[in-house]
C-alpha positions in Angstrom: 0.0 0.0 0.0 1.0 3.3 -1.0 0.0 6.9 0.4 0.9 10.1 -1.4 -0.7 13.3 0.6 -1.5 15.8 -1.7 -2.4 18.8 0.7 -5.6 19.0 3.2 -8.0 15.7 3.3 -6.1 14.8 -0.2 -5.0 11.6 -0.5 -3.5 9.9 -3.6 -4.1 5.6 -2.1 -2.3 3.1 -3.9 -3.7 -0.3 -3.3 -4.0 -4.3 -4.6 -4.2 -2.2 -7.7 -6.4 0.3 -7.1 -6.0 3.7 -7.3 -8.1 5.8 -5.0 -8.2 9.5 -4.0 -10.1 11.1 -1.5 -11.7 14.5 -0.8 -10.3 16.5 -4.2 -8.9 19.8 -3.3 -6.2 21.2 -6.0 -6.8 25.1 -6.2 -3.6 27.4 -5.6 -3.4 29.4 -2.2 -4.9 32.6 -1.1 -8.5 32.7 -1.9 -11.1 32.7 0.5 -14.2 30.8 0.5 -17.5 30.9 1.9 -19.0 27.9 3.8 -22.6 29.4 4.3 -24.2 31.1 7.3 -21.7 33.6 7.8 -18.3 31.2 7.7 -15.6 31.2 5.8 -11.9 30.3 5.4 -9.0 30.9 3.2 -6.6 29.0 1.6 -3.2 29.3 2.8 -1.2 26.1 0.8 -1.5 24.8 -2.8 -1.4 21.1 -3.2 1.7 19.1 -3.0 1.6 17.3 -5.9 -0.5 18.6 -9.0 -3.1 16.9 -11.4 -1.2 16.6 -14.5 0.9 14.2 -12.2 -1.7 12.5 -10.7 -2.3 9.7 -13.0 -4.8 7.4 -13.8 -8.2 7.0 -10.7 -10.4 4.3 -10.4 -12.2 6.4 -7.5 -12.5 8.9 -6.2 -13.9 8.8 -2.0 -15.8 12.2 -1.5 -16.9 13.2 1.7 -19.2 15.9 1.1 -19.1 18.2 -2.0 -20.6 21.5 -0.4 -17.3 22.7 1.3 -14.3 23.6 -1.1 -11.3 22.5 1.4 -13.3 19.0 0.6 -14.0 19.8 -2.7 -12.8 23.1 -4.9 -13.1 23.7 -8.0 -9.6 22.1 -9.6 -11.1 19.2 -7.5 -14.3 19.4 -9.9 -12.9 18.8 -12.6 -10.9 16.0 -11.5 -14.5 14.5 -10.6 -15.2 14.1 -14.0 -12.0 12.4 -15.0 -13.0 9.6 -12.1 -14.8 6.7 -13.1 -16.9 6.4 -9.9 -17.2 9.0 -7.0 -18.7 7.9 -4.3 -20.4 10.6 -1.8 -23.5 11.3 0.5 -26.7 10.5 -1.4 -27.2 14.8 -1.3 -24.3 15.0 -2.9 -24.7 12.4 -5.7 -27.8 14.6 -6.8 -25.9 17.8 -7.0 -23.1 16.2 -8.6 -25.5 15.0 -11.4 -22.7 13.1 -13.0 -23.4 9.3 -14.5 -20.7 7.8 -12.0 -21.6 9.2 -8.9 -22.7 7.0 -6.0 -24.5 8.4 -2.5 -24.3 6.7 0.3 -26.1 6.7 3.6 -24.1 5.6 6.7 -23.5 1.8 6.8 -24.8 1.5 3.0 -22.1 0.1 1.0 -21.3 -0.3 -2.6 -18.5 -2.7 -4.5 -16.2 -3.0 -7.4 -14.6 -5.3 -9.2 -12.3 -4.8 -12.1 -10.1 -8.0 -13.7 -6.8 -9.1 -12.4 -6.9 -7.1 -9.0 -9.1 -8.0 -5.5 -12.8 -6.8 -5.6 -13.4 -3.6 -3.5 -16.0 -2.6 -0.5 -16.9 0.8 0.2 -18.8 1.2 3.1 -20.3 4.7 4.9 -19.8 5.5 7.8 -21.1 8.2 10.6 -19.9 11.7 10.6 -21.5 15.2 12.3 -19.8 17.5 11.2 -19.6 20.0 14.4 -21.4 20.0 17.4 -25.2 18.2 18.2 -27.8 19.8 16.0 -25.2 21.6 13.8 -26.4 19.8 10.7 -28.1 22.3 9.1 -24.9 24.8 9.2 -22.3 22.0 8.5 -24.7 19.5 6.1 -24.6 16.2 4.8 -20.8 14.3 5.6 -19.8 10.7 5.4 -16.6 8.9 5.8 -15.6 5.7 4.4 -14.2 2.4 5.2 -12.9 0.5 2.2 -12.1 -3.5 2.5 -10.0 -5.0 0.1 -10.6 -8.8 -1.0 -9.0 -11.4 1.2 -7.5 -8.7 4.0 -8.4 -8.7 7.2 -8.2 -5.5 8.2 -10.4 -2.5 6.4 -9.0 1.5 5.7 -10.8 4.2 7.6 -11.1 7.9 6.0 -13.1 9.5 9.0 -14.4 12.4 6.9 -14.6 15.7 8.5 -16.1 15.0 12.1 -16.4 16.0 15.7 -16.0 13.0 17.8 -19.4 12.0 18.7 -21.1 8.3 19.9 -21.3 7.1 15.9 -17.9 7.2 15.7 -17.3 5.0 18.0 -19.9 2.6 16.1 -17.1 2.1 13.4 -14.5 0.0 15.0 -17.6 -2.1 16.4 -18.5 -3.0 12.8 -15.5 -2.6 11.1 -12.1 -4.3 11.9 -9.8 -0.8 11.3 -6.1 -1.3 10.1 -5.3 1.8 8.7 -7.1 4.8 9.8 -6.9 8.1 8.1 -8.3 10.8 10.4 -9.1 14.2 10.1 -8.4 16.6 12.9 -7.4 20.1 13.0 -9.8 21.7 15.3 -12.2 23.5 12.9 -13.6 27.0 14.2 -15.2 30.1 12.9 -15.1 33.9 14.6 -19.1 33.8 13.8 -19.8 30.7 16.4 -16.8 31.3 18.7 -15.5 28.3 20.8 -17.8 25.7 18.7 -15.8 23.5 16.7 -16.6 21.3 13.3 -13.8 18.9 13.5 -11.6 16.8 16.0 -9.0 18.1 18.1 -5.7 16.2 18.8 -7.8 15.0 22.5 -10.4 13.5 20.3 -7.7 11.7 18.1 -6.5 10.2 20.9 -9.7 8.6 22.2 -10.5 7.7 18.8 -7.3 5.6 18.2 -8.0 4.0 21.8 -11.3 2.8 20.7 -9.9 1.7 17.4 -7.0 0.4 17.9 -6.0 0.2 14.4 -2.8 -0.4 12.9 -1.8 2.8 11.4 -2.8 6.4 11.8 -2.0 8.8 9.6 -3.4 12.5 10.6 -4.3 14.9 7.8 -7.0 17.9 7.1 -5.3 20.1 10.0 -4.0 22.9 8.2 -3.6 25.0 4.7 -6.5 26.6 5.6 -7.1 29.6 8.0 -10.4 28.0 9.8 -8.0 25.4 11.6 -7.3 26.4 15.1 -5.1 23.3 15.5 -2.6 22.9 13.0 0.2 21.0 12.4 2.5 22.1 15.1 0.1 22.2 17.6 -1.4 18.5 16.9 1.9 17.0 16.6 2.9 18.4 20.0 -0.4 16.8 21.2 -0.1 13.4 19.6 4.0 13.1 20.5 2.7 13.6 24.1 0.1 10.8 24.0 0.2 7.8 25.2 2.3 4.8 23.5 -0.7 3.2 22.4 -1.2 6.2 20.2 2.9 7.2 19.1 3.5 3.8 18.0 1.0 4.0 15.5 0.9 7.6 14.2 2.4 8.0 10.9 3.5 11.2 9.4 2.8 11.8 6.0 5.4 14.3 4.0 3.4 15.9 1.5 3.7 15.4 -2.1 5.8 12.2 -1.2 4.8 8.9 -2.0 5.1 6.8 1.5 5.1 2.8 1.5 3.4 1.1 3.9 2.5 -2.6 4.8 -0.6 -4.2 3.5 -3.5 -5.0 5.8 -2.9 -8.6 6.9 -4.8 -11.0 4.4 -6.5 -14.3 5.1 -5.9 -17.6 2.9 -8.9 -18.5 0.4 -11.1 -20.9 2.4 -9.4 -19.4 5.8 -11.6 -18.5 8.7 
C-alpha cells in the first residue's frame, strides 16, 4: 500500500491495484471561501503534488461536496476524470454526473475490475460539528474500504467532531489503517464551537480503534483550523504509547510505503 498526501484531506491511495483519491482539493493558495451562514476560510497552501501528475483514478472517495477545502473547483474537474465517486446521497444529486454514488451511513457499494481483488466501500457516521449543527455544517460521510482477502479495512473519517457514531465504526468494522481528520475547525461567527476533532479527540478515537496505522491529515492549509500542524503534533507526541507507536506522518507530495493490511488464505476462517 502506498499513500501520497496531496495537501488537506487529499489523499492519492495506492492499493492491490487500485487507485483511490479522497476529498479532491487542487486550487492554488490565497482565496477565501465561503461555507454558508456567515463562515468562511482561506486557503493558505496549494497542493503538494499537482493533477497533471496524478495519474490514472479508479475512484474517487468524496466526503461531502458542499465545502471547497473537501471539494474546490480544480477538484471538480478532476470529478469528472474519475470513473466512480462515491459521496453522500445529497451529494450524488448535486453532482448529477453518471458515475456518482451516494451513500447513507452503513450502505455500501463494491467494485470489481479483472486481475486485481474486488473492493467494498462502506459509509460510515460523521457530524460535522457539534449536536444539532447539521443544518450549518450538512450532509458528511466517511468511508471504510475493504480490500478482498484482507483482514483488516482502511478508515477515512471524513470531516467530524468526535461524537457516539464514531465509535460505532471499529464495532462494525475491523480498522487497520485509519486516516483521520483533525485540525480543530472554528469560525469567529460561532466562537469556541468547533466542526472537526481536536488532537484530544484523536487520541480517544485511536483507543477505541485500535487500528494499525494512523496517519493525521485535514489540519491545516486553511485559516479556519485552530489546530494545525504544530500544535497537533505536539499533542499526539505527548500521547500515550498506544497512540505514538501508530501515528504516521505523511510528508506531502511524497509517496510513503506502507504494509498491507494482513490477508486471510482463500477458504481461511
Amino acid at each position: 500500500m502506498r499513500l501520497t498526501h496531496v495537501g488537506g484531506p487529499t489523499v492519492l491511495l495506492e492499493v492491490a491495484g487500485w487507485r483511490i483519491l479522497t476529498d479532491p482539493t487542487f486550487d492554488p493558495p490565497g482565496r477565501r471561501y465561503g461555507f454558508g451562514w456567515g463562515t468562511s476560510s482561506r486557503k493558505t497552501e496549494g497542493p503538494a503534488v499537482p493533477v497533471s501528475e496524478l495519474g490514472r483514478l479508479d475512484l474517487v472517495l468524496l466526503s461531502h461536496d458542499h465545502h471547497a477545502d473537501n471539494l474546490d473547483d480544480v477538484g471538480r474537474q478532476v470529478l469528472l476524470a474519475a470513473p466512480a465517486v462515491v459521496t453522500t446521497t445529497a451529494g450524488a444529486r448535486r453532482l448529477g454526473t453518471a458515475g456518482a454514488i451516494g451513500l447513507r451511513p452503513w450502505h455500501t457499494t463494491s467494485f470489481e475490475a479483472a486481475g486485481r481483488p474486488s473492493l467494498t466501500v462502506t459509509a460510515t457516521p460523521c457530524r460535522h460539528g457539534p449536536p444539532f449543527s447539521r443544518p450549518l455544517a450538512g450532509s458528511v460521510v466517511g468511508f471504510g474500504i475493504e480490500v478482498e482477502g484482507a483482514t483488516g479495512a482502511i478508515w477515512m473519517t471524513g470531516d467530524t467532531s468526535m461524537f457516539g457514531g464514531l465509535r460505532t465504526v471499529p464495532e462494525r468494522l475491523r480498522i487497520d489503517t485509519m486516516l483521520v481528520h483533525a485540525g480543530r475547525v472554528r469560525f469567529p461567527i460561532t466562537g469556541p464551537l468547533t466542526y472537526s476533532m481536536a488532537g484530544a479527540d484523536v487520541i480517544r478515537l485511536v483507543d477505541a480503534a485500535r487500528p494499525r496505522v494512523v496517519v493525521p491529515v485535514h489540519f491545516d492549509g486553511w485559516s479556519h483550523f485552530s489546530e494545525q500542524r504544530t500544535e497537533l503534533r505536539s499533542v499526539l507526541d505527548d500521547a500515550p504509547s498506544f497512540v505514538t507507536e501508530r501515528i504516521l506522518w505523511l510528508t506531502p507530495g511524497l509517496a510513503t510505503q506502507v504494509a498491507d493490511p494482513p490477508t486471510v488464505a482463500a477458504g481461511a476462517r
